[in-house]
C-alpha positions as CSV (number, residue, x, y, z in Angstrom):
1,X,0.0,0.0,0.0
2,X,1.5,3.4,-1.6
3,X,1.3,5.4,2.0
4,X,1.1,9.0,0.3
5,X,-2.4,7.6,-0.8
6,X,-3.7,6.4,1.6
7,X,-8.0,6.6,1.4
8,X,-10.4,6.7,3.9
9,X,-13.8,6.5,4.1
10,X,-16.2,7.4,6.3
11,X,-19.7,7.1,7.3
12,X,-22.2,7.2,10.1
13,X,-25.6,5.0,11.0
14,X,-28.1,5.8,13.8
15,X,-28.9,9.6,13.1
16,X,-32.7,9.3,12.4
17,X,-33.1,6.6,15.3
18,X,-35.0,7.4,18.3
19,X,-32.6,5.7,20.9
20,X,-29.2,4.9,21.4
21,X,-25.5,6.2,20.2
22,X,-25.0,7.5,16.6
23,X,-22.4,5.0,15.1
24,X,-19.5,5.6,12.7
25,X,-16.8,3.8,11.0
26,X,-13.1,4.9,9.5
27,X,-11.8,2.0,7.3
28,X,-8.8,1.9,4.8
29,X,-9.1,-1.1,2.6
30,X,-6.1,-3.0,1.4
31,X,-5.4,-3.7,-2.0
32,X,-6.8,-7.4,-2.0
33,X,-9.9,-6.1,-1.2
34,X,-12.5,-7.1,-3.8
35,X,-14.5,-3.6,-4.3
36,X,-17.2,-5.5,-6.3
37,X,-18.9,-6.7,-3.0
38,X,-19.1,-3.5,-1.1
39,X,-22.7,-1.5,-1.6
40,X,-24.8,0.6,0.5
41,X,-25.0,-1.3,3.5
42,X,-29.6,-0.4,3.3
43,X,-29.1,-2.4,0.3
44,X,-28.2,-5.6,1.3
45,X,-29.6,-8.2,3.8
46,X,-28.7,-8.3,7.6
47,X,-27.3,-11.7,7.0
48,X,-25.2,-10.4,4.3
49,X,-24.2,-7.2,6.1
50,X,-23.0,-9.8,8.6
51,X,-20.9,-11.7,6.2
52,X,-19.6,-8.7,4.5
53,X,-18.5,-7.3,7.9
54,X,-16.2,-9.8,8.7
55,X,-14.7,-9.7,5.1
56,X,-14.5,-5.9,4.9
57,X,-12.4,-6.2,8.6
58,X,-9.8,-9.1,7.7
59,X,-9.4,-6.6,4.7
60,X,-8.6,-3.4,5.6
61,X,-7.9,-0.7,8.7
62,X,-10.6,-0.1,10.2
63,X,-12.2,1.8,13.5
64,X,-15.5,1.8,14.9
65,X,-16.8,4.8,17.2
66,X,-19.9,6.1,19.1
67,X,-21.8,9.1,20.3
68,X,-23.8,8.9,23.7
69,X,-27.3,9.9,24.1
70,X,-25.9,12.3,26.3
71,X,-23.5,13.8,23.8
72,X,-27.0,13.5,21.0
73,X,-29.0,15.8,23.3
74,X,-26.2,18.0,24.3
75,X,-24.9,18.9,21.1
76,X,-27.6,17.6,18.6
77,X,-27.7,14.9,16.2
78,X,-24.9,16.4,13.4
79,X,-22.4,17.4,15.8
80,X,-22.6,14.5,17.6
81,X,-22.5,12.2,14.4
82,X,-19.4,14.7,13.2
83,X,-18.2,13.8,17.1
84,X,-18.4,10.1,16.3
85,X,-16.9,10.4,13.0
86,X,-13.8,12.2,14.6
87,X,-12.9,9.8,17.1
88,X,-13.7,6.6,14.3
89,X,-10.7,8.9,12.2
90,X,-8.8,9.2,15.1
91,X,-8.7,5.4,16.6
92,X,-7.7,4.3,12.7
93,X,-4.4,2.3,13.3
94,X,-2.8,4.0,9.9
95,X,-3.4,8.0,9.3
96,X,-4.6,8.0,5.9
97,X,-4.0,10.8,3.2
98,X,-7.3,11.7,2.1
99,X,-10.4,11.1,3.9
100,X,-14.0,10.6,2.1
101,X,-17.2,11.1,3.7
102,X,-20.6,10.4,3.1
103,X,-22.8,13.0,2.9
104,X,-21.6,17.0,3.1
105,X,-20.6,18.0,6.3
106,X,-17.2,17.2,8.0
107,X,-15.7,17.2,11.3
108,X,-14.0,20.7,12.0
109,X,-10.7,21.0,13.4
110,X,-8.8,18.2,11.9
111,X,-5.6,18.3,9.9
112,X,-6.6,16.0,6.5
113,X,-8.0,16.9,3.3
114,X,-11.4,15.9,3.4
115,X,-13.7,15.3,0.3
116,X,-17.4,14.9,1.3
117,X,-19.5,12.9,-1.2
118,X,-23.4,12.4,-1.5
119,X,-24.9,9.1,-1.0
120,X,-21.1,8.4,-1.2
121,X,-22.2,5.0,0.7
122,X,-23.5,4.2,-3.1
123,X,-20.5,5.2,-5.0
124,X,-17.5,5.0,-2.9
125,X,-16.3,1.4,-1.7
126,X,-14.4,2.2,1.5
127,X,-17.3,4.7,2.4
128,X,-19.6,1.2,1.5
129,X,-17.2,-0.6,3.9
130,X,-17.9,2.1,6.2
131,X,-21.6,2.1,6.0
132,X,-21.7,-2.1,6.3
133,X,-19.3,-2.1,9.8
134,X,-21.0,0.7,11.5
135,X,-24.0,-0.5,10.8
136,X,-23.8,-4.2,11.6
137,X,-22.0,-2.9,14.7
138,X,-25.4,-0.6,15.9
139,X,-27.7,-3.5,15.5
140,X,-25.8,-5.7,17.5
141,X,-25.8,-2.9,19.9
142,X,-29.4,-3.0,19.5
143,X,-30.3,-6.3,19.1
144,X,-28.7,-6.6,23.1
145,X,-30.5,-3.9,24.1
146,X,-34.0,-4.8,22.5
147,X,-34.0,-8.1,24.6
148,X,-34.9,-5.9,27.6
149,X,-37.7,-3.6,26.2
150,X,-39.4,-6.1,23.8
151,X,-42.5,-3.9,23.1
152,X,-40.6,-1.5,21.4
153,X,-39.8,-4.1,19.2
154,X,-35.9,-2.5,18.8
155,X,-35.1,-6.2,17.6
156,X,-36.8,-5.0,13.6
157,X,-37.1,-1.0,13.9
158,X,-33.6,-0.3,15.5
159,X,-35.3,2.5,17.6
160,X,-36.6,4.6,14.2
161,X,-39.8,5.6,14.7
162,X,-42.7,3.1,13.9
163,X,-45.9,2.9,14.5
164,X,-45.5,-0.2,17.2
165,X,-42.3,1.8,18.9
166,X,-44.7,5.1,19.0
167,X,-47.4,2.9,20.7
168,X,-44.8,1.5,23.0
169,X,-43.6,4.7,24.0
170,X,-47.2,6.2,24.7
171,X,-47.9,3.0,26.7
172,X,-44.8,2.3,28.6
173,X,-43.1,5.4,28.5
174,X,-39.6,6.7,27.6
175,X,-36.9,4.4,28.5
176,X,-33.4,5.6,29.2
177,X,-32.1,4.8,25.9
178,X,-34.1,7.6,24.3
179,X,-32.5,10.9,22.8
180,X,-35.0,13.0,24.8
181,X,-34.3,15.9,22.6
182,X,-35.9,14.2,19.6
183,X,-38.7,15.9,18.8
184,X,-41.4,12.8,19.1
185,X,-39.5,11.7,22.3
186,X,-39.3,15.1,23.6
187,X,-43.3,15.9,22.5
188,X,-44.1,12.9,24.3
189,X,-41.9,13.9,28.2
190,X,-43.6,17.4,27.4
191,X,-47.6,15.8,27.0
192,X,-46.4,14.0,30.8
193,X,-45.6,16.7,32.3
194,X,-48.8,18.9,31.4
């Protein structure tokens, strides 16, 4: 691998969820790498997400990085997903050259040339890589966390906002996994209090 040319890409899952972290992922991939495989991670099946995970991390440099709930209602959703991009960057193993990102904002503050692509996740294999690890990574995350609030049904929405997880959340209540300043969540704490 040529280091002056070293590529990363980047990309985030979680931002439109109701609960939990926002996820992102850094990866470099190595020349072996067959690029054919790698597509939007929405466009492929959690089975073969799964697959393709493990493939895309023998394969490359890689790093996988959060934003709290705490950090999502401090800051709000961008920053903190910009936060969680920064800290995937930061954690990679190998500093890469240039750095590609899906979508068009970028984390400030850091010394690389940045190229920010739209639906990047659809063109750009290492930002595909990207999409496929943080993603697989938040549903696990999930998956553990659904097994304790199972009429949510976390398990198949992830925490986005369906009609069963609305119903939950009117019945049961918010849970601490929440981003409280979402605005259904936060609708919801406000109709309580009155």
């Amino acid at each position: 691998m040529n280091k002056n040319k070293l590529i990363a890409g980047v990309d985030e899952v979680g931002r439109g969820s109701w609960i939990g972290p926002v996820f992102s992922a850094a990866v470099i991939l190595k020349k072996r790498v067959n690029k054919n495989l790698l597509k939007d991670s929405k466009k492929i099946s959690a089975k073969e997400r799964k697959r393709l995970a493990n493939y895309i991390k023998k394969n490359s440099i890689y790093s996988i990085n959060k934003a709290s709930i705490k950090e999502i209602d401090k800051f709000n959703i961008l920053q903190a997903t910009l936060l969680s991009m920064r800290r995937a960057i930061n954690n990679l193993k190998k500093k890469p050259k240039i750095i590609l990102i899906d979508g068009i904002h970028i984390p400030k503050n850091m010394n690389y040339i940045f190229k920010t692509i739209i639906k990047g996740d659809e063109k750009i294999p290492a930002i595909s890589a990207a999409s496929i690890i943080a993603k697989v990574a938040r549903d696990a995350y999930i998956k553990k966390l659904a097994k304790n609030y199972i009429p949510y049904g976390w398990n198949t929405n992830f925490g986005y906002g369906t009609k069963k997880h609305l119903n939950a959340i009117n019945k049961f209540g918010v849970t601490i996994h929440h981003r409280r300043s979402f605005k259904p969540v936060h609708n919801i704490l406000l109709e309580k209090k009155r």
